[in-house]
Each structure stands twice: as structure tokens, then as C-alpha cells.
C-alpha positions in Angstrom: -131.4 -183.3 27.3 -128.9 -182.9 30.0 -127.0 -186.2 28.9 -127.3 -185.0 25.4 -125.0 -181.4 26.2 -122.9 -183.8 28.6 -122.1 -186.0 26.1 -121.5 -183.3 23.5 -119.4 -181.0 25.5 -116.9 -184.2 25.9 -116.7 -184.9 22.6 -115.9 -181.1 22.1 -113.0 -181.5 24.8 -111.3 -184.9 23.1 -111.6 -182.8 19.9 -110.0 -179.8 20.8 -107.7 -182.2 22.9 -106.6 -184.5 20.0 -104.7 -183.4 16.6 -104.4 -185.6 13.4 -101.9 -184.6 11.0 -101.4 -187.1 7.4 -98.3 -186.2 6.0 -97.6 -188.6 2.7 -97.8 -192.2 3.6 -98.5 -191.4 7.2 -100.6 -190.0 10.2 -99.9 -188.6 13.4 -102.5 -188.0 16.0 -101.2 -185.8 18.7 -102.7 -186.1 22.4 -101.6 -184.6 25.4 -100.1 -188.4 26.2 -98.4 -188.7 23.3 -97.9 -188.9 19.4 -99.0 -191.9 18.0 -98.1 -192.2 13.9 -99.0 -195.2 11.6 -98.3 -195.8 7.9 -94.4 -195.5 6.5 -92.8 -194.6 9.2 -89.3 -193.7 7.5 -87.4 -192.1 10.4 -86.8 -195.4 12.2 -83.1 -196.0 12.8 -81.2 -199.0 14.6 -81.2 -196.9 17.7 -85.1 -196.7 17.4 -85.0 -200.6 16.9 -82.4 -201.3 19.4 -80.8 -203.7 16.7 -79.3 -203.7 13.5 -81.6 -203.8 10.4 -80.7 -206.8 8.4 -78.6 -206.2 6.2 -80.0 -205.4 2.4 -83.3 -205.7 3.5 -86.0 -203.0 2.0 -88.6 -200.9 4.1 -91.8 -202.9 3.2 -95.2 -201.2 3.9 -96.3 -200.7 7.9 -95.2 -199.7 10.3 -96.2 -197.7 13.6 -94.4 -195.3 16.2 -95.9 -194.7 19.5 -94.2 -192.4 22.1 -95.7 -191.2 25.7 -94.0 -189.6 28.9 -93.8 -193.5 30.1 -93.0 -195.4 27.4 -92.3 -195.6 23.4 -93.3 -198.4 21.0 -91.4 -199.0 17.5 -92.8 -201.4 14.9 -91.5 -201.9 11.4 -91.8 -204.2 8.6 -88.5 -205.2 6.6 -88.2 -207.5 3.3 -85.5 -209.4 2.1 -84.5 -212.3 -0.4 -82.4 -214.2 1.7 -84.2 -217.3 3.1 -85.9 -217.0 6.9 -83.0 -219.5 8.0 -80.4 -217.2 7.3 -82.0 -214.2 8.6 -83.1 -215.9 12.0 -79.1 -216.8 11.8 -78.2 -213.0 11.7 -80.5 -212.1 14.7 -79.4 -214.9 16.8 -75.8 -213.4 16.8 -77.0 -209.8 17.2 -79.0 -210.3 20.6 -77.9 -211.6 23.9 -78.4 -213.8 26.2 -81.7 -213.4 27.4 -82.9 -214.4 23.8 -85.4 -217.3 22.7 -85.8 -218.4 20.1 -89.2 -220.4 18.7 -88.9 -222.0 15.2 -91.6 -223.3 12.8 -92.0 -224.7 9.5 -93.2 -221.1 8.3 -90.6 -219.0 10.1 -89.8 -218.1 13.3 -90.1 -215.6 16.2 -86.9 -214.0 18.3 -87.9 -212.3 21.6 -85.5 -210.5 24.2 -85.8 -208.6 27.0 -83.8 -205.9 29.8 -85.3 -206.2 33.1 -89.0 -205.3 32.1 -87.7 -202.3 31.0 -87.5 -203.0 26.8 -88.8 -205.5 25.0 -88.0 -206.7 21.7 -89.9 -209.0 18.8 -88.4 -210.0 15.9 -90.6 -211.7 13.5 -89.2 -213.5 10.5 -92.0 -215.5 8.1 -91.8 -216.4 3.9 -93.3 -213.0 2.3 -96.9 -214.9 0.9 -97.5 -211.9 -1.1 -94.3 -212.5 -3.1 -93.8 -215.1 -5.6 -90.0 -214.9 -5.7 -89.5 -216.3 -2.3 -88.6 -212.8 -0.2 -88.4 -213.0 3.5 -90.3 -210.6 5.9 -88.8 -209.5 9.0 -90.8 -207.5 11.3 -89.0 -205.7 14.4 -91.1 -204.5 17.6 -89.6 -202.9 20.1 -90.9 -201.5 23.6 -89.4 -199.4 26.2 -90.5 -198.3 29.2 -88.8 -194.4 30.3 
């Protein structure tokens, strides 16, 4: 009976403690570490991604923000119909030196990286769900405060 009020009372804390708020195509739970949203998450500039959005390219669906008093997290999901070549082309320029670069037959993945303070993860792969040969680019970036 005792573990029983234990266990109930906490789950009475991490509700009161915890906030979710769906607004459109998205939802934010609030906790007293930080926001965390998921869905279309539309605000996300090139400042937010630490690099340039490919030119053309659409918003595709997903996306996710996380932000804390330590750190903040970015991920988003672009599409294009350029072909993965030419996109992994444009990223190569953008980034610096501390860039590699791993290349397969289905696309490829770009990572960089500031002194374990931000990273970055480009993503670039033939969009499966599209018949009409579009590229996706996902960006995730990571920064430490």
C-alpha cells in the first residue's frame, strides 16, 4: 500500500512537472530541463542549422528541436530534385576543414565538428517515397552551451 501512494505521488510530481502543448503539426513538452518539440518544426533558420539550406529545396515532413540549459539539438528534413551528387557537392563547399565525407551507392553522409562543442550531420539519400527521383537532405545539428 505504501509503494502504491509512493509510486502515485511521483507520477503526480512528473505531471504537474511536465507540459505538452500540440500546436498544428507539432508538440512541445515543456520540463523544467527544457522544451523538447517534434513534428514541422517551421522556425528553423540557417543560424539554427549552422549551414545554409540547399538551395530550392522544400521542408519535407519531420523534424525535431530540442533545447536545455546545456545544450540544443536541431533536426530537419529537406527535399530536393537535384540528384544526391550535386547536393553532397554543395555541402562539401559550405563546411570546413574538419569535414568527412562517406559516400555510397545510395547517398552519402557529411559530418563536421568545433572542438566537441557542435556537431553537425548532413544526410543526403534518393527520396524512396518519390517516383520522380527527389533527393532528401536531412541536417542535424548539436551544440553544447
Amino acid at each position: 500500500m505504501i509503494s502504491a501512494i509512493v509510486f502515485m505521488f511521483g507520477v503526480w510530481r512528473v505531471s504537474r512537472a511536465v507540459r505538452a502543448t500540440h500546436n498544428g503539426d507539432s508538440v512541445t513538452l515543456s520540463t523544467p530541463s527544457g522544451t523538447i518539440t517534434a513534428g514541422n518544426t517551421g522556425g528553423v533558420s540557417e543560424a539554427d542549422l549552422g549551414v545554409p539550406i540547399y538551395p530550392g529545396a522544400t521542408r519535407s515532413e519531420g523534424g525535431m528541436q530540442v533545447n536545455s540549459a546545456n545544450s540544443s539539438m536541431v533536426t530537419v528534413v529537406y527535399s530536393t530534385s537535384d540528384p544526391v551528387s550535386k547536393v553532397v557537392d554543395f555541402y562539401k563547399d559550405k563546411l570546413g576543414e574538419n569535414t568527412s565525407v562517406i559516400e555510397s551507392g545510395n547517398g552519402a553522409v557529411i559530418t563536421s565538428g568545433k572542438e566537441n562543442k557542435e556537431g553537425l550531420v548532413i544526410t543526403v539519400t534518393p527520396d524512396t517515397s518519390a517516383s520522380d527521383g527527389h533527393t532528401k537532405i536531412g541536417i542535424m545539428r548539436t551544440q553544447s552551451k
